[in-house]
Each structure stands twice: as structure tokens, then as C-alpha cells.
N, C-alpha and C positions, 0 to 999 in steps of 0.2 A: 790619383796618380802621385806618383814618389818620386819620378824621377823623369830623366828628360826621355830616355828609353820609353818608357811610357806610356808617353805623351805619343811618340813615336808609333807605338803601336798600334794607337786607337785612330792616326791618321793612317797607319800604312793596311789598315782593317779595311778600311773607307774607301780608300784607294784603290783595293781589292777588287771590291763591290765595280766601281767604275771598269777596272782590266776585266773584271769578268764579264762585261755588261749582263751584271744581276735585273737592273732595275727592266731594260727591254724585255728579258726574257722573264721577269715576273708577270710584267704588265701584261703579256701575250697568254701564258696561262691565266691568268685570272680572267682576262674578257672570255677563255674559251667555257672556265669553269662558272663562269656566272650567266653563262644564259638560261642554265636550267633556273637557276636561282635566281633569276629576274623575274623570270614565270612565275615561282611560288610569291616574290616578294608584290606582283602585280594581283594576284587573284588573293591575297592574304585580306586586300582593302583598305591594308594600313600603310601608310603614305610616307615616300621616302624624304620629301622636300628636302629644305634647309637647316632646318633645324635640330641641331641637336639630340633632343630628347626624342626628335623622331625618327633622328638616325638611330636610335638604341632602341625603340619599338621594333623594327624593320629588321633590325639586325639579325633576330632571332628565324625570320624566313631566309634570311640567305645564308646562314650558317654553314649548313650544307655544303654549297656551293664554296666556301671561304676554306674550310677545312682540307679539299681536296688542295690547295695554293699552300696549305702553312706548311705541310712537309717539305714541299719543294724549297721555301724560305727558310726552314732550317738549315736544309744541304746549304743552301748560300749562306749564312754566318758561318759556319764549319771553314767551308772554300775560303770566305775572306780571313776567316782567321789564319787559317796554314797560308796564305798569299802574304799577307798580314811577318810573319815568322819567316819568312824569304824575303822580304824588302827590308827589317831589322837584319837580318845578317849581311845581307849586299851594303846597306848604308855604313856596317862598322860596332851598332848596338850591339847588345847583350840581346841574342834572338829571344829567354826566357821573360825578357819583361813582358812579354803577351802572356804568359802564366799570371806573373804576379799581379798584372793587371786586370784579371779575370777572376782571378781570386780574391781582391779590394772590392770585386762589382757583388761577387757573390755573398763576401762577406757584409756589406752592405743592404743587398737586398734585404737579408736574413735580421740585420739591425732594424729596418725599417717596418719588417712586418712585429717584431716583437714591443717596437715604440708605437706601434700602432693596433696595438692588439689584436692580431690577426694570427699570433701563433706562427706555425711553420707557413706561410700563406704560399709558398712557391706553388708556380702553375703548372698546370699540369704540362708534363712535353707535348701530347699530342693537342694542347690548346693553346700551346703559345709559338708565335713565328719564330722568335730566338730560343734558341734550346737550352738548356738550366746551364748558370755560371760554371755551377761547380764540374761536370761533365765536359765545360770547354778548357776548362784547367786540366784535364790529364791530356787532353789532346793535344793541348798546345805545347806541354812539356814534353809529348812522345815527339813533336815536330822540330821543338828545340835540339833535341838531345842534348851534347856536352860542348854546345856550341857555346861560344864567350863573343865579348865584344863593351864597350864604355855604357856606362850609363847617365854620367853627367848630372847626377843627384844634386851636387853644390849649387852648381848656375843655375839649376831647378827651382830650389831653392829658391833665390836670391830672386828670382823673377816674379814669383806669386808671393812674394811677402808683403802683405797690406791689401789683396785682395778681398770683394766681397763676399762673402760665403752665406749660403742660400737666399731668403724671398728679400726682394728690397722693400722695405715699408710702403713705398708709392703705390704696392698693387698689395698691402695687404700680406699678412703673416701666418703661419699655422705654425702653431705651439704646440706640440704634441696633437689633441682632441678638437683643439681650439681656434679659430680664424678669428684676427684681427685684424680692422682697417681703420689704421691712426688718421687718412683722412677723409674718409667715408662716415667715420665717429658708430662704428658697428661692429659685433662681435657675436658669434655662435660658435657653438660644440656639439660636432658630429658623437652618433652613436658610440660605446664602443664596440670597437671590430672593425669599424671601416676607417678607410682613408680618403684623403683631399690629395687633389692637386688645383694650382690654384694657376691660372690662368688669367693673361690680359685681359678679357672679355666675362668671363663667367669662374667658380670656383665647383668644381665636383667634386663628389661625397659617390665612395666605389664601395659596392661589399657583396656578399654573399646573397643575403636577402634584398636587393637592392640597391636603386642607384639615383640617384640628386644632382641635385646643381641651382647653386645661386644666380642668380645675372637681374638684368633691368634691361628696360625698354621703357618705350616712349608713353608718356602715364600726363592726364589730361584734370587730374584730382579725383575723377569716379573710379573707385578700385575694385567694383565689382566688375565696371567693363573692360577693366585692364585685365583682371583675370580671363572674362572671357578672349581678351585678346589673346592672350598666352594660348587656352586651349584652342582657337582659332590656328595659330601660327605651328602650332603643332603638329595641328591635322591636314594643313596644307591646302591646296588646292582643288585636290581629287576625293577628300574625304570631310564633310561637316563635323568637326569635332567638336562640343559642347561639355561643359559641366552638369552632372544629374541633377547637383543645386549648388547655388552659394550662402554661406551662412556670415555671419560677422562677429567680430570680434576683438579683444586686443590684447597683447601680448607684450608685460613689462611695460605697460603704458603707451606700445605703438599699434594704433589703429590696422587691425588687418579683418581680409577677407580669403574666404579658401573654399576650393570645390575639388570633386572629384568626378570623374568617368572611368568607365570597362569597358576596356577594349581587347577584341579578340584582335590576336596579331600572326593566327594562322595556324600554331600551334597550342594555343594556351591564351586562357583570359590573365590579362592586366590589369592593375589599376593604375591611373594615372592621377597624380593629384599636383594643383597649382594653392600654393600658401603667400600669400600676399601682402605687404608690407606697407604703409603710408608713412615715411621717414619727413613728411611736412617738405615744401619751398618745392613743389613741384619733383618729388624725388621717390620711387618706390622702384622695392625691390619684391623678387619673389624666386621662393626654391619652387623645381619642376620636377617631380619625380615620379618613377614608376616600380613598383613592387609588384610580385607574382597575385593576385587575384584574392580577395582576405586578409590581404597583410598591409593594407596603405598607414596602417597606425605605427610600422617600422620606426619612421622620420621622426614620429611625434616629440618627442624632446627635444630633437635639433628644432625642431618649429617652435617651440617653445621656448629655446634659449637664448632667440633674438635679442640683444638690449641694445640700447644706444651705449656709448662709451664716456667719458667726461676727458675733459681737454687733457687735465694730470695725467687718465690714462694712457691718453692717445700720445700724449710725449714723452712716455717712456717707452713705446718703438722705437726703438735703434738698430741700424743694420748691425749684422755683424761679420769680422773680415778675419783673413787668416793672419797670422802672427807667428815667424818663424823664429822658434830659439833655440841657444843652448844649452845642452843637457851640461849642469854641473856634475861635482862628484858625490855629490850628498844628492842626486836627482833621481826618482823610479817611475815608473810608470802612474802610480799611484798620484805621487806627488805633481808632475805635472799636466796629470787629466785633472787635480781639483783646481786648475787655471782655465779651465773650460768655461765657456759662458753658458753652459745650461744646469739643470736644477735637477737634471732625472741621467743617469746613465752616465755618467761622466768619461770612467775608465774605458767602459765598450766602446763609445764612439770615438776614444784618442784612440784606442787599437786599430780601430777600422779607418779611420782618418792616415794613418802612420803604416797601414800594413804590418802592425802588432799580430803576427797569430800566435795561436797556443801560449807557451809558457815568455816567448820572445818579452826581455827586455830592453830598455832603453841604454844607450852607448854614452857615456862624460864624452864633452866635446863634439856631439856630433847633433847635427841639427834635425828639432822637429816641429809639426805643426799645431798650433793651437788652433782655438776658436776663440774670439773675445766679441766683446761690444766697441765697437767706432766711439770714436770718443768725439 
């Protein structure tokens, strides 16, 4: 966001969703559209429990049933946007900043998959509940028309200057490929192609071929029986899940163990494998993941890239926060994306940071946003 408009908008989006009561009438189609798809997900065998990775086994039996809910949740982002576009002109904004802020999110996306080497990664429409950025950008602007009203950019400004901007080092970092945690004293690099999002509890590894996740549980110093705990907790209640073996090993000098199982999940065999970690003083971690059937050796490098960190490393995590300045007259775009704190993309992500599109330069005098390291 740019501005206080903005801001505005992705609240009066929100708000939207509530005046429409989206969320009741999701909830009602989905329990109607998931009875079928409770059936296939019960006679599948594969167990919905709690966990995670067995929510992403299970998923693929109610697909079905999920697909026929995602059209109807598209129409509602659409709704809350044009709702969204009439509470900006009633408040006095600029009804267009719901464009231009759909337009930072698309532009965005599109940064993210290319820092993540994923290419054009966008979803497909008929697979994703929100419908593509850039298709709510023409909508938003047919809904605007030559409507006007403030934007409030300055006090915008002035209010996010010194903020944090993205992962706090307490849970752990992703640097491009790369998860860092200054004080867990550990560090791995996902494939290329996929991406992380890193989470309280657990960090997942998304992609094409596949999908991961780091996390910990309660570990007694036997790491063969900690793994079989994982494939236990995976399989739940209703279904014995086991490893076919476990072997051992170590990796950069940390003791690990790892197994694997196939599992049919109703439509297609899986592999599921657990990679397991002895980080010493009663501490282990382990990725959990599942590949289509043949392909469990995806991960392999990321399993392989475990190391511990050294203390120098670990303290040079530093957050990093926004930093709003001004453009002198000798200032371009150029020149103040190399005040960026990153090492890769500098220019693309001040564009996308600032709502730079196309050939848009920078203005003497008017304020913009950096990125830096907290000092």
C-alpha cells in the first residue's frame, strides 16, 4: 500500500465480505458440497486427523467437492471488491485506489514467483478461490470510473516509517532459496522452483512436484522412534501408518534417520517420507513430505542441506524495516533501489514496493519507501 486510500480499500474489501455475509453463505455451500466428498475422503482410507501433512494427503479426495465452493468464492472477492469501491467513494477517497492496489498485489505476486523461480507461477482461475490480481484491476477501475476523492499519501507515509518489513528473525528467515534460524542455530535451501512460507509452528516447501514442511515434536533421543512417531501422527487414528524401513545417517555432521511409505489416497499412489534430524540437548527436527509416487527423491537436496549455523552467522540476522525518504534532484529509480537491503532484484522490488509500473519514474521531493536493515 501507498497510501492511506489504500489502506482504505483492503479494509472496505473486508468489510464487504461481512455486509455481504460471504462467510455464512460460503460455509452453507461448502458443508452441502462436501458430503459427497466426505464419502470419497472416508472410503479413500487415508486419514484426515490433525495433522497437516494429512490434511494435504486427504485433500486430493475432496477436491471435487472443494472446486464446485471455489467459483462461488470467486464471485465474492469480485462483490467485495465493487462493495469495497462504494465505501471508498461514500468515505471521501479516491474510489481508484482499489485498482492500484490490486495492481501492487499482482505486481507482487508476479515478483515473488520470479524470486522464487517458479516462472509465471499464477494459479490457475478455476483453482484458485481469489480470482487473478490482474483481472480485478480492470474491474475495479470499470467500477471506479472518473470518480476522485484524497488519498492521504503524506500521513501514510509518516505513519509506516520504521516499520518491520517481512519474517522477524525470532521465527526464522527465508532469503531467497534459503531458511534461516539465528536462534534454532539451523539453515536449509529448498529446491529450485518451490517456495516457503514460514510459519509459527512449522516452515513449508510448495511446488509442482511436491510439498514439505519442517516442524519438531516431542523427541525422547531414539530418532528412529520419533520418526515412526511422525508417520504414526500422520496416519491418525483410523489408519496404521508406518515407514517400509528406516535407515541412518548423517548429514553435515547431524545425526539423522529417514523412512519412507505408499500410500494410495484414493486417486493415486504417494510417497510419503519423514527425514529426521538429532540437533543434540534433547532437540530434533524433521521435514514431512509427500511426492506423487517415484519421485520421493524431489527433497533430496533440501534434506541434504541441513547444517547447523555458527553464532557470527546467526548474528547477522537482522530484521529489516521500512525507511521513508526523500527523492532528491540528482535521485532515480535506480539510484535509490541500490539503498535496498537485498543482494538480488533490487530495482523490481523498489518498483513494486512504491507502485513503480512501466517506465514511471521517481518525483525530487516526494517521498518513498525503502527497505533497510534495523540497526
Amino acid at each position: 500500500m501507498n497510501n492511506e486510500a489504500e489502506l482504505a480499500a483492503v479494509l472496505g474489501h473486508e468489510v464487504g465480505h461481512v455486509a455481504a455475509r460471504h462467510s455464512a453463505r460460503r460455509q452453507a455451500a461448502a458443508q452441502r458440497n462436501q458430503l459427497g466428498g466426505l464419502g470419497i475422503a472416508i472410503l479413500s482410507s487415508v486419514l484426515l486427523g490433525d495433522n497437516p501433512l494429512g490434511n494435504q494427503i486427504a485433500q486430493t479426495a475432496m477436491q471435487g467437492s472443494q472446486l464446485l465452493t471455489l467459483k462461488y468464492s470467486r464471485n465474492q472477492e469480485i462483490e467485495a471488491d465493487n462493495l469495497g469501491v462504494q465505501y471508498l467513494t461514500g468515505a471521501g477517497y479516491d474510489p481508484r485506489s482499489m485498482a492500484t492496489l490490486l495492481q501492487s498485489l499482482a505486481a507482487q505476486n508476479s515478483l515473488d514467483a520470479q524470486l522464487q523461480g517458479r516462472g509465471n507461477a499464477t494459479i490457475p482461475s478455476w483453482a484458485s478461490t481469489h480470482p487473478d490480481p490482474a483481472s480485478r484491476v480492470q474491474n475495479a477501475l470499470a467500477q471506479a470510473g472518473n470518480g476522485a476523492g484524497v488519498t492521504n499519501r503524506d500521513t501514510f507515509m509518516r505513519r509506516i516509517d520504521g516499520l518491520m518489513y517481512g519474517d522477524d528473525p525470532a521465527q526464522g528467515v527465508i532469503e531467497g532459496n534459503q531458511f534461516i534460524h539465528p536462534e534454532l542455530r539451523l539453515s536449509f535451501t529448498a529446491p529450485q522452483g518451490f517456495y516457503m512460507v514460514n510459519g509459527t509452528r512449522a516452515v513449508s516447501i510448495n511446488g509442482d512436484a511436491g510439498r514439505s514442511m519442517l516442524t519438531t515434536g516431542p523427541y525422547n533421543g531414539n530418532l528412529e522412534a520419533y520418526v515412526r512417531s511422525v508417520f504414526a501422527a500422520i496416519g491418525g487414528d483410523q489408519q496404521r501408518l508406518e515407514p517400509s524401513s528406516t535407515q541412518r545417517t548423517s548429514v553435515n555432521g547431524i545425526p539423522v534417520v529417514f523412512g519412507g511409505a505408499r500410500v494410495n489416497n484414493g486417486q493415486q499412489q504417494v510417497d510419503v517420507t519423514v527425514f529426521a534430524y538429532d540437533f543434540g540437548n534433547g532437540q530434533a527436527f524433521h521435514f514431512q513430505s509427500i511426492t506423487p509416487a517415484g519421485q520421493a527423491g524431489t527433497f533430496n537436496s533440501m534434506y541434504n542441506s541441513m547444517r547447523r549455523i555458527s553464532s557470527a552467522e546467526a548474528a547477522q540476522v537482522v530484521p529489516r524495516r521500512i525507511d521513508i525518504v526523500t527523492a532528491g534532484r540528482s535521485d532515480t529509480v535506480q539510484t535509490l533501489a541500490r539503498r535496498m537491503a537485498y543482494s538480488d532484484a533490487q530495482e523490481q522490488r523498489f518498483r513494486v514496493l512504491n507502485g513503480l509500473f512501466g517506465d514511471a519514474q521517481v518525483i525530487p521531493g516526494r517521498e518513498f519507501k525503502i527497505v533497510v536493515r534495523a540497526n
